[in-house]
N, C-alpha and C positions, 0 to 999 in steps of 0.2 A: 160820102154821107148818103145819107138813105133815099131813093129815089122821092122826091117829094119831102120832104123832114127836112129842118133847117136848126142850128142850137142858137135862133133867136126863138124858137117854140120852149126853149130851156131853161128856169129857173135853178141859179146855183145856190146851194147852201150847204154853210161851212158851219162847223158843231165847233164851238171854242172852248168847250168842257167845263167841267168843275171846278173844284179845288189844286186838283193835282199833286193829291199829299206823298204820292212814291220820289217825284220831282223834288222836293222840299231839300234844302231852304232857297233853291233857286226861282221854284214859284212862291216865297214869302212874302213878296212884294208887288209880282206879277204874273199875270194870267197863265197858262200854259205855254201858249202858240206864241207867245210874245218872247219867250225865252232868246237870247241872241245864239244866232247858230250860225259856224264859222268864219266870223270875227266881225261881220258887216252885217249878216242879214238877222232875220227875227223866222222861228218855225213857219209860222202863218204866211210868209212868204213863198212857198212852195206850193202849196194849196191855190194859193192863188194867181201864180204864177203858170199853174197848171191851165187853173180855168181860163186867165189870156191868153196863152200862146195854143188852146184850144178852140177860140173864136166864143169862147161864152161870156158877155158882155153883162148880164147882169147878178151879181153876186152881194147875197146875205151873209153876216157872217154873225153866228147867235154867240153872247157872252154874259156872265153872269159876276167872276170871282177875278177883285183883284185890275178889274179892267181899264184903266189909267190908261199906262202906257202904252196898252195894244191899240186900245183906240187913238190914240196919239201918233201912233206908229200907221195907222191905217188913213188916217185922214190927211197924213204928209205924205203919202206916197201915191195912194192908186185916185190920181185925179183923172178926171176926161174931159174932153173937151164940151164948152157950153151946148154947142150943137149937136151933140151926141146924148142918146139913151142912154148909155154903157152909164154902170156904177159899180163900186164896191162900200157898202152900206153897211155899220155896226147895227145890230138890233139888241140894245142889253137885255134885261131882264125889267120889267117892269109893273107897276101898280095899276090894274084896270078894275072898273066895278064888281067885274066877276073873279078879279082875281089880286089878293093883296099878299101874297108871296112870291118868292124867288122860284125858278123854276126846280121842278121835282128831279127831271130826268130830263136824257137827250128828246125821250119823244114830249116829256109833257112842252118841251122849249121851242119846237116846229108844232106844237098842237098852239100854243098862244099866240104864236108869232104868224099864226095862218092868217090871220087880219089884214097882214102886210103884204104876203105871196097873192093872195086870191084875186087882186085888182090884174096881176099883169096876166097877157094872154101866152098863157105859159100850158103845156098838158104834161111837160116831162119835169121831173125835179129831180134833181140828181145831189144826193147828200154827202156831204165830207166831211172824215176829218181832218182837224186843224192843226194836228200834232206827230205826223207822220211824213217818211222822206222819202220820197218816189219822183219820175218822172212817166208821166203818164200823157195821151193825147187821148181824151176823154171822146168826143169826135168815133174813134172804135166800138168802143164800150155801145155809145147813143147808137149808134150803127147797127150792132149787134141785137140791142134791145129793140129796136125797132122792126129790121127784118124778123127775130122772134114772135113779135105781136106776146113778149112776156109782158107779168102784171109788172113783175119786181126783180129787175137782175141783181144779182151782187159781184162784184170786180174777188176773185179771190187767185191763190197765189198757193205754189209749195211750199213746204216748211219741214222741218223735221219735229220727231217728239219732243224737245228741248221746247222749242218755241212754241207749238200748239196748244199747249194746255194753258198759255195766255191769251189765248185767242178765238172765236168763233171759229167750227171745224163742221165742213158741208161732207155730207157722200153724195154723189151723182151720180144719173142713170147713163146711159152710152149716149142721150141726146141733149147733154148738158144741165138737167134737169136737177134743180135743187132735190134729193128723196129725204133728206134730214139734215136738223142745223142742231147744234148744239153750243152753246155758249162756256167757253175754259173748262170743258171736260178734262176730268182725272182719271186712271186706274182702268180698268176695266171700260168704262164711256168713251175714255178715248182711245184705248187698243180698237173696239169695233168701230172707228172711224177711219181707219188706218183704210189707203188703198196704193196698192203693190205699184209700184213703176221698175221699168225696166232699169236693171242695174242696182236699186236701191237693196235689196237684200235685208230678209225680212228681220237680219238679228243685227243691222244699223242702226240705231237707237238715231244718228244724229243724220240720217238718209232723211229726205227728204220727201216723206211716204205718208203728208196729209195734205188736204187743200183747207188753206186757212183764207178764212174773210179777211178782207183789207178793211172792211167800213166804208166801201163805197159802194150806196144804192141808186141804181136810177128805177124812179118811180114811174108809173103811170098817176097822175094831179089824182083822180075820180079812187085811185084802187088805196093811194097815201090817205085819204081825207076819210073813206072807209075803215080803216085798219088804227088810228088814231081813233078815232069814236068810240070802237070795237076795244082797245085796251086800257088800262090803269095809267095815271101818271106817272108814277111809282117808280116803276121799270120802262129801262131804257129800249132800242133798238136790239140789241143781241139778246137780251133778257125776256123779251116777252114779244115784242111785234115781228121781229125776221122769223121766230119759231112759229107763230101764229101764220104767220104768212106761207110758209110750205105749205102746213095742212089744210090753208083752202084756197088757195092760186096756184099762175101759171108763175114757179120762179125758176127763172136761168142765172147760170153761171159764167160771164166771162173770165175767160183764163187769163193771167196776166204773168209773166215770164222777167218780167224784168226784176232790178232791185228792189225792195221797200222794206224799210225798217220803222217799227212802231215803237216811237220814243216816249213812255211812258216810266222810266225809270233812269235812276242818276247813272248807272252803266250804261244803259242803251246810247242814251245822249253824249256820255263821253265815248264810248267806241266808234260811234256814229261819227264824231266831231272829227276824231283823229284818222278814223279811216281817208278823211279827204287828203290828207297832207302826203298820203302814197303814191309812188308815182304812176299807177295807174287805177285809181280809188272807182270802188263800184258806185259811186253817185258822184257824176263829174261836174262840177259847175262851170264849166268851157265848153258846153255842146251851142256853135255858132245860131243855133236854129230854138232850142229852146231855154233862152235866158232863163232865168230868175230873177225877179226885177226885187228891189229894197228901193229904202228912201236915200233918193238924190239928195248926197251932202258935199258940201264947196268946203273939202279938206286938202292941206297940201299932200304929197308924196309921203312914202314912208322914210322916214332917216336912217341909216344903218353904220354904223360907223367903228371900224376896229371888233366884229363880231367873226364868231365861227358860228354858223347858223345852216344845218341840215334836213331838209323834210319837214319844211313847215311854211304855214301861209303868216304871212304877216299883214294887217292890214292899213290903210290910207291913213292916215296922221301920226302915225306910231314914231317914236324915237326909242332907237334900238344902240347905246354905248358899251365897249368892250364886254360884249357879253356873250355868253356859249346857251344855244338852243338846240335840241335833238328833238323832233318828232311837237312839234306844238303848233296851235292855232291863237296867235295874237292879233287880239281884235284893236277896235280904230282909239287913235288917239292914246293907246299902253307906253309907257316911259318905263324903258331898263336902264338900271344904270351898271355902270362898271364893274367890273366880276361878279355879277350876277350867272348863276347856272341854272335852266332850267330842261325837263326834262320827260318828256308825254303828257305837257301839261295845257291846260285852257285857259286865256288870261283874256276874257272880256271887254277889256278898254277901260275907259273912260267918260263920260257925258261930254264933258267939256278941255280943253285945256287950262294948265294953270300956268300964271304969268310967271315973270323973273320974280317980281317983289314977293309974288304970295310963295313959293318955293325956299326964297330968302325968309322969308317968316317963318316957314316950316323947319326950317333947319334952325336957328335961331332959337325956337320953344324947342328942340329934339324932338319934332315929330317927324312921323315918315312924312317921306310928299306921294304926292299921286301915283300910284304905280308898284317897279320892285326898286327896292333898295340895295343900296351897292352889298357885295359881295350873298346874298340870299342863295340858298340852295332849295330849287322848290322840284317835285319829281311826283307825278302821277295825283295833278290835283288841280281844280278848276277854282280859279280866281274871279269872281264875279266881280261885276261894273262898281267901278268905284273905291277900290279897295285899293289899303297902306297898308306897304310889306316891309317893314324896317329893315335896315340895312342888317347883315349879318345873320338873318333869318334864315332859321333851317324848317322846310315842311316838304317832310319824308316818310310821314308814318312807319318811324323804323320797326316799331312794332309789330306792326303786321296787321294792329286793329282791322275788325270787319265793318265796326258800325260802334260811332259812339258820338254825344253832341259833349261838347268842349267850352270853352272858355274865349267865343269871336272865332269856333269856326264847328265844322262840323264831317263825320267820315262817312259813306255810305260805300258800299261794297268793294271796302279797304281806300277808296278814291278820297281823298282830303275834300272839302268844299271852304274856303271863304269865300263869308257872302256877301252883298250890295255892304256898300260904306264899312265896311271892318277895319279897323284899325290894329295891323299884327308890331307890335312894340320890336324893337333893335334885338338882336340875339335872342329873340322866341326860338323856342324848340317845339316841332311838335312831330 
């Protein structure tokens, strides 16, 4: 850490976003960050798992759409002890004299919510988002920014043209220096953002020959509280204030090397998901040193019983009978039953268990019970919480579909989605 600088001088704040309509129908019901990601945890738990195992003790996290169960999820998990400062604190969106709407944008939501930062004795604020999977020691970054004596660093990352043009694209001077930022340039905007690395070869389209923002800024308190005054509510961070901010401050760029993937679409999230299940996946959740913490739940073991089950995480309460799994993540509390086959797919869990009687009644009326039903064939599709797969069920998208909404379920870039509480009837074909 920086000689004198400490990250109790550091206010954290986490952006819990919008709507999250490319997500849909997975945020139909809840927030973004709150989405479950692989099989236990919720996105927003990396974010802030970040900011613990980086020694930052006090952490905002702003939310507007859908916010139930994040907050729910937040308020069971990051407790501290009575005698400790340390928080992780929801700040929804809310009604004040001066303001009776929902928030405009990411900045107009740290411009309202400045009411709540200004009391602590904080000079550094370091902004996040809440929907991204990285493993980062923030601690660098502060470091960085500090020896710099920058207004406003940004955390940014290689990428190739594929990915860039979703993303905020810096060019830099040889002293790390922001000289231009551009927000999801296309065509022409973002060819002259392109800068050559060694080996990349300039006719790689998929070489990784642009530096793209992560969306993580650490602030100087005096130069944020500035630059917020200075813009519209309108437009967010990448839109109007990080571009304003080149052209009249000191902004650096820390380089960051590692994995991150920005889950902002129902592919990104399922390749994301699945990638962990590889035996040696570029975002590991077994590094001894930097957990990711979720909410402590007093679940038995998983059952596994008469399965063939390869390259896949399974998780804490699951009952898993005579069933075939290649390549998937089954989340807490999922019941398979007997020749069920499934197959790069996502299966969410559960809320609850369900007893002998109520399973006995399920069957009784011919309804699915909780979970997959015996013999189902499910391949390249994410099963969200709570959902009935009736026995005999095939969802295969033999088709090919790219994108279509259906009848209790839904496909987005060819991937099937059933969502919260669905009910898929015995012998559905989809």
């Amino acid at each position: 850490m920086h000689e004198g600088r400490s990250t109790k001088e550091v206010l954290a704040i986490i952006l819990g976003g919008g709507q999250g309509a490319r997500l849909f129908p997975l945020t139909a019901r809840r927030a973004k960050p709150a989405i479950p990601l692989a099989g236990k945890y919720r996105i927003i738990d990396v974010a802030v798992s970040n900011c613990i195992n980086s020694g930052l003790d006090k952490v905002y996290i702003l939310t507007q759409f859908n916010t139930a169960s994040l907050h729910r999820h937040i308020a069971r998990t990051y407790r501290f002890s009575g005698l400790s400062r340390a928080f992780v604190d929801i700040l929804p969106t809310e009604q004040t004299l001066e303001h009776r709407d929902w928030f405009q944008s990411t900045t107009d939501a740290v411009r309202r919510a400045w009411r709540h930062f200004d009391p602590w004795e904080a000079d550094t604020y370091l902004i996040l988002p809440g929907d991204h999977l990285y493993r980062m020691d923030y601690r660098e970054m502060l470091h960085y920014h500090w020896e710099t004596g920058a207004d406003l660093t940004l955390s940014v990352t290689r990428v190739s043209e594929a990915k860039a043009s979703a993303c905020g694209v810096v060019r830099l001077d040889d002293r790390g220096r922001v000289r231009l930022y551009r927000e999801q340039p296309r065509g022409e905007a973002l060819t002259e953002m392109r800068t050559e690395h060694p080996g990349d070869g300039a006719h790689q389209r998929d070489a990784p020959a642009y530096w793209a923002s992560m969306d993580i800024y650490v602030f100087k308190k005096s130069v944020l509280r500035r630059l917020l005054d200075e813009t519209t509510p309108l437009f967010d961070f990448g839109m109007e204030l990080i571009p304003r901010a080149v052209q009249m401050c000191d902004v650096r760029a820390y380089r960051f090397s590692g994995y991150w993937e920005k889950i902002g679409t129902i592919g990104s999230f399922y390749r994301a998901n699945l990638d962990l299940v590889g035996p040696e996946p570029k975002f590991s959740l077994y590094d001894p040193h930097l957990p990711i913490y979720t909410q402590p739940r007093w679940l038995p073991p998983a059952k596994i019983r008469q399965c063939e089950i390869t390259d896949c995480l399974v998780a804490e309460g699951s009952i898993l009978w005579g069933a075939r799994l290649h390549q998937c993540v089954v989340g807490i509390r999922t019941r398979i039953e007997p020749g069920a086959s499934l197959e790069r797919v996502i299966v969410m869990g559960a809320s609850g268990f369900q007893t002998v009687e109520e399973i006995e009644a399920d069957r009784r009326q011919e309804r699915p019970i909780l979970g997959i039903g015996q013999g189902a064939i499910i391949r390249n599709a994410i099963i969200d919480r709570n959902a009935r797969i009736g026995a005999g069920a095939q969802i295969i998208n033999e088709a090919g579909i790219d994108r279509m909404d259906g009848q209790g379920y839904y496909i987005r870039e060819g991937i099937v989605i059933i969502p919260q509480n669905a009910v898929i009837p015995p012998g559905t074909r989809i």
